[in-house]
N, C-alpha and C positions, 0 to 999 in steps of 0.2 A: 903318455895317456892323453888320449883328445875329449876335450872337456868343451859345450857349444858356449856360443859365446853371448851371455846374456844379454848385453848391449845393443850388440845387432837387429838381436830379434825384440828387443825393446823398442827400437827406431828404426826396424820393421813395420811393427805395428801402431806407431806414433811417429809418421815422417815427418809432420808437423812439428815437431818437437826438435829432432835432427835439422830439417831445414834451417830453423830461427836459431837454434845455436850455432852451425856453419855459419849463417849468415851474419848474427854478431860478429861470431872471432874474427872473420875476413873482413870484414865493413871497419872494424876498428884496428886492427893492422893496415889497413891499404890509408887507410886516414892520418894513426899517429905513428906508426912505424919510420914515415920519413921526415919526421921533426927529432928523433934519436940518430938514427942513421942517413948524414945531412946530403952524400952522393948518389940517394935513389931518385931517379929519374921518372921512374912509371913500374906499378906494380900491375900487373896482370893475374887474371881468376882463370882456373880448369886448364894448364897450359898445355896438357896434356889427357884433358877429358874428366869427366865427372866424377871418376874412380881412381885418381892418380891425384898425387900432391894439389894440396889447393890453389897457392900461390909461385911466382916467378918475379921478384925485382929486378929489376935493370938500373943500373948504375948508370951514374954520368959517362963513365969512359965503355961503356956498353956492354962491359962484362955483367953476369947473372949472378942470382943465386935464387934457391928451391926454399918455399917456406911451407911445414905444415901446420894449420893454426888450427886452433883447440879453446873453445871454453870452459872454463874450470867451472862445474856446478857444485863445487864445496860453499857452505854458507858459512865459514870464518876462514878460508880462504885469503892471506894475507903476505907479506913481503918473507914475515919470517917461517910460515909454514913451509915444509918439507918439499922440496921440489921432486916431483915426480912422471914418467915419460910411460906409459903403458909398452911393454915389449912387439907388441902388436904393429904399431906405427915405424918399425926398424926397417920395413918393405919401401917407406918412401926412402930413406937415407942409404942403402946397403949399396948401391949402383950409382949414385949422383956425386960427385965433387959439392963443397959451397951449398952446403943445405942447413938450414936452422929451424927446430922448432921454437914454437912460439906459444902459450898458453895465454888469453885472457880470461882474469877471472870475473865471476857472475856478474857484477854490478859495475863492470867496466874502470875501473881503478886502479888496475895494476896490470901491468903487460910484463911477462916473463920471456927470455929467450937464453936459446943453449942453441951452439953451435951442433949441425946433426952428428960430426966425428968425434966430437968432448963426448957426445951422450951415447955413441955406438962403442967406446972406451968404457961407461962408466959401469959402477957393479949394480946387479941387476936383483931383485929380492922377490918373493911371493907373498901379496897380499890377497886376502879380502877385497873383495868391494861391492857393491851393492845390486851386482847385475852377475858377479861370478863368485862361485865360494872359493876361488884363487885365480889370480892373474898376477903373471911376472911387470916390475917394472924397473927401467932404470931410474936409478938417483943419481944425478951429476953432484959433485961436493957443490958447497955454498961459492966458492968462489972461480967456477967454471958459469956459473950464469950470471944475467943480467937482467935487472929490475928496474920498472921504470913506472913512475907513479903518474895515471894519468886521467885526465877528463872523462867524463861516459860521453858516447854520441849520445847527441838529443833523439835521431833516429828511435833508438832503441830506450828511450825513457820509459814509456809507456809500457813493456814489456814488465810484468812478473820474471825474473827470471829463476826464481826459487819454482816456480810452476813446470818448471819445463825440469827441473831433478825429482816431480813427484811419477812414481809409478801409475 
C-alpha cells in the first residue's frame, strides 16, 4: 500500500528548514566525527550529487566509507532514547560496502552512529510519526551503536532548533 510521504512534502514546502538541518548534521560530523574516528583524513559533502548519500570519509590509508547524516528533531532526544533508522534511508546503504549512518541530535550533544550493514540486519517496526500516520523503521540493539557526547558548533548557536520540528 503506497502511502505519500509526509516529510518530503513538508521540506518541500519549507526547504529552508531541510537546508539548515542538512546543514547542521553535515557541518557537525565533518567537524567532530574525526576526533572519534582518529584515521580520517578528509571528509568530503555530495560525493555523489545532491540526491545521493551526503557524506564520503577517507582514511589515512585512503580507503573510504559513505556516511548519511541526520538530525534528530526529537526535544528529549538523548543517549538512552531508542535508537532509530527510517526504512526509507536503506537506498543509500543497499549497494555501498563501509557505509554508516550517523544521527545528530537537535542541540548538537550527542552524535549517534550505526554501521549501514548492522542496521540493514536490524528488525524493522511501524511507527507513527509526525509527518506519516506510519513509517517503517530499523532499531539496531543498544550495543550495535555508538554514542559519543559532544560540543555544539558555535556556527549553529544561534539557531532555534526546536523551530525547524514546528510545522
Amino acid at each position: 500500500m503506497y502511502q505519500t510521504n509526509g516529510w518530503r512534502e513538508f521540506y518541500k514546502a519549507n526547504p529552508e528548514k531541510g537546508s539548515i538541518c542538512d546543514l547542521i548534521a553535515r557541518k557537525t560530523i565533518i567537524e567532530k566525527l574525526p576526533l572519534y574516528i582518529k584515521d580520517i583524513s578528509y571528509i568530503e559533502e555530495d560525493p555523489f550529487g545532491k540526491y545521493d548519500i551526503d557524506l564520503v570519509a577517507t582514511r589515512n590509508n585512503g580507503s573510504k566509507f559513505y556516511i548519511e547524516a541526520e538530525l534528530r528533531l526529537i526535544e528529549n532526544y538523548t543517549s538512552s532514547s531508542p535508537f532509530q533508522c527510517p526504512s526509507r534511508k536503506e537506498k543509500y546503504f543497499v549497494n555501498r560496502e563501509d557505509t554508516m549512518y550517523i544521527q545528530i541530535n537537535g542541540p548538537q550533544t550527542l552524535m549517534t552512529l550505526v554501521k549501514g550493514d548492522t542496521l540493514m540486519s536490524s528488525p524493522t517496526f511501524m511507527y507513527p510519526n509526525r509527518f506519516n500516520s506510519y513509517e517503517f523503521f530499523y532499531r539496531p540493539s543498544q550495543e550495535n551503536i555508538k554514542q559519543f557526547i559532544i560540543d555544539p558548533l558555535n556556527d549553529f548557536t544561534s539557531i532555534n532548533w526546536r523551530d525547524l520540528n514546528k510545522n
